[in-house]
One Martini backbone bead per residue (centre of mass of N, CA, C, O) as a GRO file, in nm:
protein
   88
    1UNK     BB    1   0.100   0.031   0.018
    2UNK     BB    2   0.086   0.363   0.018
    3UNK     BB    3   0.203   0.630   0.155
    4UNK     BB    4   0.076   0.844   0.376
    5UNK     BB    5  -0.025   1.186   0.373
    6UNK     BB    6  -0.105   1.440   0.568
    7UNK     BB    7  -0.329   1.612   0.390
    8UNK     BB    8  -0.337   1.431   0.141
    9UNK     BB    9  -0.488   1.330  -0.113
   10UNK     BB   10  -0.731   1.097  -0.198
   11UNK     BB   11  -0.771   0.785  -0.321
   12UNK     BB   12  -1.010   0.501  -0.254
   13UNK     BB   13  -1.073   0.153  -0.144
   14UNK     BB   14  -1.369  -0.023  -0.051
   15UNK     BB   15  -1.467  -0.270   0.121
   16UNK     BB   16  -1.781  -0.452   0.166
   17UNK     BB   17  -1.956  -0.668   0.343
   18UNK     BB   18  -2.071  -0.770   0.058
   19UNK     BB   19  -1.799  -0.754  -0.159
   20UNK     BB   20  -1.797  -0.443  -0.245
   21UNK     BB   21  -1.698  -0.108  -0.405
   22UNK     BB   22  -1.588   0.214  -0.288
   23UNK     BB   23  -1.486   0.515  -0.444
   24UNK     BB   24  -1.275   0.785  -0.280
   25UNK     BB   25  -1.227   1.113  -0.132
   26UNK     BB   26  -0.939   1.242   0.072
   27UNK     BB   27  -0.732   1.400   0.332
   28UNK     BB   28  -0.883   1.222   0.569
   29UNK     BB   29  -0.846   0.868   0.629
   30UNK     BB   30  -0.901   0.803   0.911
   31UNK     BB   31  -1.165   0.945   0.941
   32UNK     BB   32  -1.328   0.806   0.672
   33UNK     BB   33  -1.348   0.563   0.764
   34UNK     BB   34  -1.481   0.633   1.079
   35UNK     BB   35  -1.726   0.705   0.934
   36UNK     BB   36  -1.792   0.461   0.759
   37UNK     BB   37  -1.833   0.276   1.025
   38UNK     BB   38  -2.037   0.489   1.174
   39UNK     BB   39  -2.285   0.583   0.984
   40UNK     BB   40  -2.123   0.860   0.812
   41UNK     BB   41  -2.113   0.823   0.564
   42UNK     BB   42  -2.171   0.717   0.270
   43UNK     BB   43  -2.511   0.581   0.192
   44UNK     BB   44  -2.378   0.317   0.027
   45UNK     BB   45  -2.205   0.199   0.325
   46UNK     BB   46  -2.438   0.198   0.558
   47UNK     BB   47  -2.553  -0.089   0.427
   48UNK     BB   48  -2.209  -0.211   0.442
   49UNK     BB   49  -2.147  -0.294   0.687
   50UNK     BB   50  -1.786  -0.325   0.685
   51UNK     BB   51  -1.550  -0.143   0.634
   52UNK     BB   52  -1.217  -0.213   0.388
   53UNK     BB   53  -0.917  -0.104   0.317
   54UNK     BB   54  -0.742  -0.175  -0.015
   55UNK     BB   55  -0.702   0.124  -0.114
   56UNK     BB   56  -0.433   0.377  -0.208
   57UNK     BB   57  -0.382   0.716  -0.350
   58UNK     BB   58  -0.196   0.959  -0.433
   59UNK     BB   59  -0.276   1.328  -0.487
   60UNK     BB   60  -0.184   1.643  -0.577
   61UNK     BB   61  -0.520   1.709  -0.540
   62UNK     BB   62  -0.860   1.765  -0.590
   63UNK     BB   63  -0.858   1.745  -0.908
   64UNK     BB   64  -0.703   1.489  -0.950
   65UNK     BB   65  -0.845   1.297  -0.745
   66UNK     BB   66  -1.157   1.319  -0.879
   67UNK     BB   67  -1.034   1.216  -1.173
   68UNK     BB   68  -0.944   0.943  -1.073
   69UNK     BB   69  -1.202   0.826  -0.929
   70UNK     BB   70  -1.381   0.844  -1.240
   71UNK     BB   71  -1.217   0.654  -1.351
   72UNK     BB   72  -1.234   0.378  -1.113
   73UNK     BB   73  -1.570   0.423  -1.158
   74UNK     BB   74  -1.488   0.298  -1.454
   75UNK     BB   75  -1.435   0.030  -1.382
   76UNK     BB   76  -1.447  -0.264  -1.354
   77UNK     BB   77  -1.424  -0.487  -1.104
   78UNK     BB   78  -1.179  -0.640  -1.215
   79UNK     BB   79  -0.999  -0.410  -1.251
   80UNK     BB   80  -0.988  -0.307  -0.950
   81UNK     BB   81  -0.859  -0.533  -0.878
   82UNK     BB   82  -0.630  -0.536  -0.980
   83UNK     BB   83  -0.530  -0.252  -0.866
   84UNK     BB   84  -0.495  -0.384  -0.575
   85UNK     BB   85  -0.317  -0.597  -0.632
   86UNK     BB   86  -0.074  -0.416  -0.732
   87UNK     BB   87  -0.055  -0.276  -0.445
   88UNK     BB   88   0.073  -0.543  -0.254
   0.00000   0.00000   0.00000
């Protein structure tokens, strides 16, 4: 997994329990988990808990960012699976 600096964006991908896939940018990740865990979160992911992060990427900036999610939120399930298995 990518070392990340605090307060630098990034892309994420977290797996949640159900074996789903949500992709998402944040400045603060550990904070952002600890909301996704605890039903303060994503929607998508607040009736799939827990979730668990699977991926993280650095990103320059916020527009950066934003459009790297957009990329990753159009790949297969499969190309993210690969996405994830390479950064292991």
């Amino acid at each position: 997994m990518v070392a990340l600096k605090l307060n630098q964006w990034q892309v994420y991908i977290v797996q949640c329990a159900d074996d789903t896939l949500y992709t998402g940018v944040t400045n603060h990740l550990d904070q952002r988990l600890k909301n996704h865990n605890s039903g303060k979160g994503a929607k998508y992911t607040r009736v799939r808990l827990p979730v668990k992060l699977v991926y993280a990427e650095n990103c320059q900036n916020h527009s950066v960012a934003l459009k790297r999610e957009w990329a990753i939120k159009k790949f297969s399930r499969l190309d993210k699976l690969k996405l994830i298995a390479s950064s292991a």
